[in-house]
N, C-alpha and C positions, 0 to 999 in steps of 0.2 A: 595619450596615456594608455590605452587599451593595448598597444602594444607591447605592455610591459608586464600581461597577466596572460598563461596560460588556460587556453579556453578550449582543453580536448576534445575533437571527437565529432564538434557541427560547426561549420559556418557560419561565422557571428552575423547573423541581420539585423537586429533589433540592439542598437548600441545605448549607451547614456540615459538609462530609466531613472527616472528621479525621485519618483513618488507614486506612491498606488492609493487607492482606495476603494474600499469594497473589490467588489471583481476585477477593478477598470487600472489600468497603467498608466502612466506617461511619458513619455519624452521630456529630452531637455526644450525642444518648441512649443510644447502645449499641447503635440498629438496625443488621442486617447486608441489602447486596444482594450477590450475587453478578452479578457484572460481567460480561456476556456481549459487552461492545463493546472490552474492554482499555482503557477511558479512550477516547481519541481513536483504536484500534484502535494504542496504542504500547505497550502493558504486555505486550510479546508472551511474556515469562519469566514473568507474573504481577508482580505490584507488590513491590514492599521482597524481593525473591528477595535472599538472604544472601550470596550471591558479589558481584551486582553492588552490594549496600549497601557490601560493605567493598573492593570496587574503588575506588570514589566517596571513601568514606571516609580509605582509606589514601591516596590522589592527592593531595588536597584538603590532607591533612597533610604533601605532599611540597612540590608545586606544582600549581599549577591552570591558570593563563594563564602566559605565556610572551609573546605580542606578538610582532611581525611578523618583528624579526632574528635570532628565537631559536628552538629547539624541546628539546625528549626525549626518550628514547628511547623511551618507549614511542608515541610520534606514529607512529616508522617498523614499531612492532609492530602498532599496532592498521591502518595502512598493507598490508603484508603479509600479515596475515591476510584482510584484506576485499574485496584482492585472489586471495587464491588459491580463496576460497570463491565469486568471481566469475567466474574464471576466462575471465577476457577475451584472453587470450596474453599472450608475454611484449613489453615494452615498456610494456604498461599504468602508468597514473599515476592518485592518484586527491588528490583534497582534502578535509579534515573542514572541515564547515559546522555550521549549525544549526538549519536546519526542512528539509523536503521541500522547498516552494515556492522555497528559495534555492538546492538542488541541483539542480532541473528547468532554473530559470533559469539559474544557474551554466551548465548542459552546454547547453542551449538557444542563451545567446551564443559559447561558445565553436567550437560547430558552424556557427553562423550565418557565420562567419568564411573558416568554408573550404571554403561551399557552392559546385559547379560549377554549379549553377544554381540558381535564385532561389527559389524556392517551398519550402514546409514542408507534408508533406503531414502531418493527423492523421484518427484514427476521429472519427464521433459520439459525443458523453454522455463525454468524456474531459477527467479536469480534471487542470491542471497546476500548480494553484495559486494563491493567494492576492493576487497581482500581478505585473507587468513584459509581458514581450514572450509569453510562452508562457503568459499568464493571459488579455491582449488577444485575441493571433491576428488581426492586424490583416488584414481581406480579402488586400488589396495583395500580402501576403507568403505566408499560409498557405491550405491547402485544407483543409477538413473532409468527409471521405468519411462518406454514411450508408449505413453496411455492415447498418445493419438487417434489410434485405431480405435479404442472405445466409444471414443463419442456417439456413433448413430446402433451403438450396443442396443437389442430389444430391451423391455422392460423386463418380461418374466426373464430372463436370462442370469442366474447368480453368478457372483463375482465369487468362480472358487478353485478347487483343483481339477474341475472340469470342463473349466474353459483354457483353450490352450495358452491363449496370452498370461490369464491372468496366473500361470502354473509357472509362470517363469519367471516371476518375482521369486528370490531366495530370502523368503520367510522365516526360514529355520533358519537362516544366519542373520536374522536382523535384528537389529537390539534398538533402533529409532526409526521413526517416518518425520523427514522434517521436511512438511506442505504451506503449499504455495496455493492458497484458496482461489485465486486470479493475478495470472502472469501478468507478473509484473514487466518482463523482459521488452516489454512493448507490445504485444498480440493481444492480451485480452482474453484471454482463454479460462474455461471453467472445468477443473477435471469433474467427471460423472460427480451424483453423490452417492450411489452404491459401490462405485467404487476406492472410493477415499471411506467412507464408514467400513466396508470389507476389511480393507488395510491395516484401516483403526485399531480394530477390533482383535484383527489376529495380534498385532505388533503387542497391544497392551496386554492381553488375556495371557500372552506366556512371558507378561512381567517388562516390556520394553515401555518408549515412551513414546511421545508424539508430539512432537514442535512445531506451531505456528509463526509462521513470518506473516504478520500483519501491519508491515510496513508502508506499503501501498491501500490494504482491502480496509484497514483498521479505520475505529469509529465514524463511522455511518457514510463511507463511500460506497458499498456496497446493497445501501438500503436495509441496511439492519447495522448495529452498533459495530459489530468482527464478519472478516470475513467465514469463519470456520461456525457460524451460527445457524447458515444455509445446510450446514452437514449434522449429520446427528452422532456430534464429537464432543469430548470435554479433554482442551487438551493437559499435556503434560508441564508444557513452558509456551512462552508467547513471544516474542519481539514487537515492539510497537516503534514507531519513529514518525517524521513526515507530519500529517494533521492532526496528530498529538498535540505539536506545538504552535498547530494555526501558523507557522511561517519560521517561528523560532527554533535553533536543533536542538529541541530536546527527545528523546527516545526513553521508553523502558522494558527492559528483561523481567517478566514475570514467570516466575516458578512456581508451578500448584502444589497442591500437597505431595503429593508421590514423589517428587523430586525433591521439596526442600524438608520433607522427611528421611531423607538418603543424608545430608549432607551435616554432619557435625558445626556446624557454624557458615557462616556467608564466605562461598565462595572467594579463590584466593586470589583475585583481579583488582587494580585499582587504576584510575589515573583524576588526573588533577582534576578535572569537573563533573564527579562523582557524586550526584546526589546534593548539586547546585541548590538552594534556596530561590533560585531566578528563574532556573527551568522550571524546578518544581510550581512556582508562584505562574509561569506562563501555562503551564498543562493543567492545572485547577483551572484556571479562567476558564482556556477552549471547552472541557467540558465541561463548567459550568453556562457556557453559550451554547454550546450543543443542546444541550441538556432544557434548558429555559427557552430557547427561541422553538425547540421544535425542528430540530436541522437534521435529525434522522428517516424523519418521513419526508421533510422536504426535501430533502436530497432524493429520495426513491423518485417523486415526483418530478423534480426536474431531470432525471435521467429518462423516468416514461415520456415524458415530453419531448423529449431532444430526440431518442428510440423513433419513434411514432411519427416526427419530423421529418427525420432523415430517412425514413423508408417511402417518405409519400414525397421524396424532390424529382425532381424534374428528368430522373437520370435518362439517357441516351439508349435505346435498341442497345440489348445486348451488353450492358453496361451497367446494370444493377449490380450494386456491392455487395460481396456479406458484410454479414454487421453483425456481433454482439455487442451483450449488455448487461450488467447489471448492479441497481441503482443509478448511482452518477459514476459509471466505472463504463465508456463507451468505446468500440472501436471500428474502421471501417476499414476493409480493404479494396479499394479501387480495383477495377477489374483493369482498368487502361495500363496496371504496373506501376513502378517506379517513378517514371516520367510522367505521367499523369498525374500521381499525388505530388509532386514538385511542383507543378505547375500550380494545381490546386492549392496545394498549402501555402503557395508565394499569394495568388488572387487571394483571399481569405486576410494575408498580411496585409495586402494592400488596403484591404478593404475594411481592416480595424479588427480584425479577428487573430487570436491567437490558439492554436491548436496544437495539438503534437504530432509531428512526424517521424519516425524510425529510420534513419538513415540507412538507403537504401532495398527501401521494400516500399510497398503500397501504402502501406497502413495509418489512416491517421487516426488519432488517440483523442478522446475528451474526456476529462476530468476535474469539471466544473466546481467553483465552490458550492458547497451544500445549499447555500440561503438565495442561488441565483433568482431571478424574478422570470415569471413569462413572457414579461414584455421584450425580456433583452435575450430571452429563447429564440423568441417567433422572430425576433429582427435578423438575429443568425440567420435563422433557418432561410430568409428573404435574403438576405445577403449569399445564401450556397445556392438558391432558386438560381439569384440572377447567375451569376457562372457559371453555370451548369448550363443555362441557357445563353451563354454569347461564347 
């Protein structure tokens, strides 16, 4: 039957998953992995978590869809809550959607609208999804700054017209910065925070905006609620998607005030599962689980952990990996290349572990559920010992 689903892009290994729980998978035989990626890095409560199965469930038995001239109460709850945990000021508005790529887009057009000048500036290795205009990034209209070179930037060093990189940002033709807090693209990467606040600051001080894709960094992979909380930003608009819904695709496009003070009424977008009573009902849970279990600090924690782990394995002369991190947002690039994470990430499968690999580079990615435990830390981190050692 697998035959009959297009599966883009990787080499199917892992066929006929049946059932999950908590971190852990299964096969149709009864083998277990434990899931270091959260699925598509969305399982951010862990999988089938009991509050949001009977969110889901009791919804579903109430109502589910609703359609364009109706809504529920709980639309303006789960509304409410995603805003105050956003905490954009007051005026904010926001929308439920249903992937990342349509709340990037969604906030992408809507900004585009009430740019004062023409250009969209974004980082290098920053993805914004799967299609439209903020998938494109058509020359014409956007910039892509390679902030690479900043990273081992001095401290006293400002981010301004005195530095020659940062002089080459056209600033006076930018009318949005839509940032990508940690690339999601598979690297791992963290732009400076001097210079995304820089940015910030100019873009909005002569009236532009500033859009968050927090599709990947959003509620508490990052070890704090957003990824944009580490910057001393308040944005303009936000995207959220992925462990919003613990597993379920719901997404939301929030718009702070400067923006939904520009707009005569709600934006002119709609499609059929706009502001679902289901999503909505599944995105109250997660962050009422977030929120009640404590999965923002413990997620920071289980990423110190796993950080701290993987720098003390067993690695080989000459073979130490970089590594970033932050929170439960991990990444590693083998020095052996290509061929050595293959290897690596197939041992790893064998061995019950599931990771993420970037087809065709070194890198492997972990992006654990928030509530992981230490115990099934430290058994990873023995399970990478022993491979590293045979």
């Amino acid at each position: 039957m697998d035959d009959l689903i297009w599966y883009p892009g990787h080499e199917l290994i892992l066929r006929s998953i049946v059932r999950a729980e908590g971190p852990w998978v299964f096969d149709a035989a009864g083998r277990r992995w434990l899931d270091l990626e959260s699925g598509v890095w969305a399982a951010s409560v862990g999988q089938t978590h009991p509050r949001v199965a009977a969110a889901l469930r009791d919804q579903f038995a109430a109502i589910a869809h609703t359609g364009f001239n109706y809504t529920a109460p709980v639309v303006g709850e789960a509304a409410a809550a995603v805003l105050r945990v956003l905490d954009l000021g007051e005026g904010a508005r926001c929308t439920l959607l249903c992937s990342g790529s349509e709340a990037v887009e969604y906030c992408v057009r809507v900004v585009s609208g009430l740019l004062p000048r023409p250009r969209l500036l974004t980082m290098a290795d920053s993805y914004f999804g799967a299609y439209g205009a903020a998938h494109g990034r058509p020359a014409d209209r956007w910039t892509t700054f390679d902030w690479f070179g900043c990273e081992g930037c001095p401290a006293d060093k400002p981010c301004d017209a005195t530095c020659e990189r940062f002089a080459t940002i056209p600033l006076a033709e930018t009318g949005a910065f839509v940032l990508e807090p940690g690339s999601s693209s598979g690297f791992v990467r963290f732009p400076p925070a001097k210079l995304v606040e820089a940015i910030a600051q100019a873009v909005q001080a002569a009236g532009g905006f500033v859009v968050v894709n927090e599709v990947t960094t959003g509620v508490g992979r990052t070890g704090r609620w957003f990824g944009y909380r580490h910057y001393g930003i308040v944005p303009d608009a936000v995207a959220l998607g992925k462990g919003i819904g613990g597993g379920y695709p719901v997404a939301v496009a929030a718009l702070g005030p400067r923006v939904a003070a520009r707009l005569a009424g709600p934006p002119a977008y709609a499609q059929s599962h706009q502001n679902d009573p289901l999503g909505a009902a599944v995105l109250l849970a997660v962050l009422g689980v977030i929120e009640d279990e404590g999965l923002i600090a413990r997620g920071a924690a289980v990423g110190a952990r796993l950080a701290a782990g993987l720098a003390a394995l067993p690695w080989p002369a000459g073979e130490v990996p970089a590594m970033r991190s932050r929170g439960a947002m991990l990444a590693v690039d083998l020095a052996g290349g290509p061929a050595q994470a293959v290897r690596v990430h197939r041992a790893l499968l064998d061995g019950g572990y599931i990771v993420g690999l970037r087809p065709g580079t070194a890198t492997l990615r972990l992006d654990p559920p928030l509530g992981l435990g230490d115990e099934q830390v430290d058994t990873f981190l023995a399970t990478f010992s022993g491979i590293l050692r045979t």
